[in-house]
C-alpha positions in Angstrom: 137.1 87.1 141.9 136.9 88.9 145.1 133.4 90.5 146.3 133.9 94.7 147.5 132.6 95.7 150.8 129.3 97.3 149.0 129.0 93.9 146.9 128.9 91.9 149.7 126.4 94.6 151.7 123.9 94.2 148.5 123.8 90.9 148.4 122.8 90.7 151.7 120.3 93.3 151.6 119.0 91.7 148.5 118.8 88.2 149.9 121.4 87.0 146.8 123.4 83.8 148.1 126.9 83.8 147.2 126.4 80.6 145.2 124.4 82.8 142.8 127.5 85.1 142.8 129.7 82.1 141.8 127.0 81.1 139.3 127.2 84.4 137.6 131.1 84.7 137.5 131.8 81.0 136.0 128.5 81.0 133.8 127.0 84.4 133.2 127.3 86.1 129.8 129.1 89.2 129.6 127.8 93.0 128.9 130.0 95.7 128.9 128.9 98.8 130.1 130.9 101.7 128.6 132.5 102.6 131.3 135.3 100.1 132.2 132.7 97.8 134.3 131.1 94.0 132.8 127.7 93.5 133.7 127.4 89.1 134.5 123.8 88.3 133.8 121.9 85.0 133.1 120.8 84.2 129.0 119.0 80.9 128.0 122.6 79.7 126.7 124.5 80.3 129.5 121.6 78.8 131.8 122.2 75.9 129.5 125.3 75.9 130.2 124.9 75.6 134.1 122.3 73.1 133.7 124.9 70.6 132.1 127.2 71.6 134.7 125.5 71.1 138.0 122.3 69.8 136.9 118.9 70.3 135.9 116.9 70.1 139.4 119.4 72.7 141.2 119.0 75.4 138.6 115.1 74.8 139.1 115.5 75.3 142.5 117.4 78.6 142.1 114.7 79.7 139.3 114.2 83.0 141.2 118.2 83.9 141.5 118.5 83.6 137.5 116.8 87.1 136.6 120.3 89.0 139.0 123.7 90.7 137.9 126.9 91.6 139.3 128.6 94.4 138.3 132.4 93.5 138.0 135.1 96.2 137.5 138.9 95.4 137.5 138.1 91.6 138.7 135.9 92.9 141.8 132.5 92.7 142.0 131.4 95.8 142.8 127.6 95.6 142.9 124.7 92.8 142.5 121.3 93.2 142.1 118.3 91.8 140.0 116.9 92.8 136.9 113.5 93.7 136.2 113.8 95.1 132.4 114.9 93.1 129.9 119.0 93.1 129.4 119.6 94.3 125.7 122.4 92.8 123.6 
C-alpha cells in the first residue's frame, strides 16, 4: 500500500515509525467507516497474531505504537493517528 502526502506528514508529526504502518496493514483488524475508507487498528487477536510473526520481545518494545490507526481509502493510506477511546466493533 502506498502512504498519501498527508499520511506520511501525520506520521511524522505524530512520531508513528513506518514499521507501525507496515504492522497495521499486514496485521491490523479491519473497521469500516461508512464512507468508502477502512480504519487498521490493533485487537488482542491480531496482536497475537504479530506476536507469532515477529516475536514476543519486539511487540513489547513497540507497546506504545499498538493503541494507533491508519485510515486507508482505495489502497492509500490516507491518515494515521492514535486512539485514545475505545474502537467499537
Amino acid at each position: 500500500m502506498s502512504m498519501s502526502t498527508h499520511a506520511d506528514t501525520r506520521a511524522k508529526q505524530r512520531g508513528i515509525p513506518p514499521l507501525v504502518v507496515e504492522w497495521l496493514e499486514r496485521f491490523g483488524e479491519e473497521q469500516h467507516d461508512h464512507h468508502g475508507a477502512v480504519i487498521l487498528h490493533f485487537s488482542k487477536r491480531s496482536t497475537r497474531r504479530l506476536e507469532r510473526a515477529v516475536g514476543r520481545d519486539p511487540v513489547r518494545r513497540m507497546n506504545d505504537y499498538l493503541r494507533c490507526y491508519a485510515v486507508v481509502k482505495a489502497g492509500t493510506v490516507i491518515t494515521v493517528g492514535k486512539r485514545y477511546k475505545r474502537v467499537r466493533t
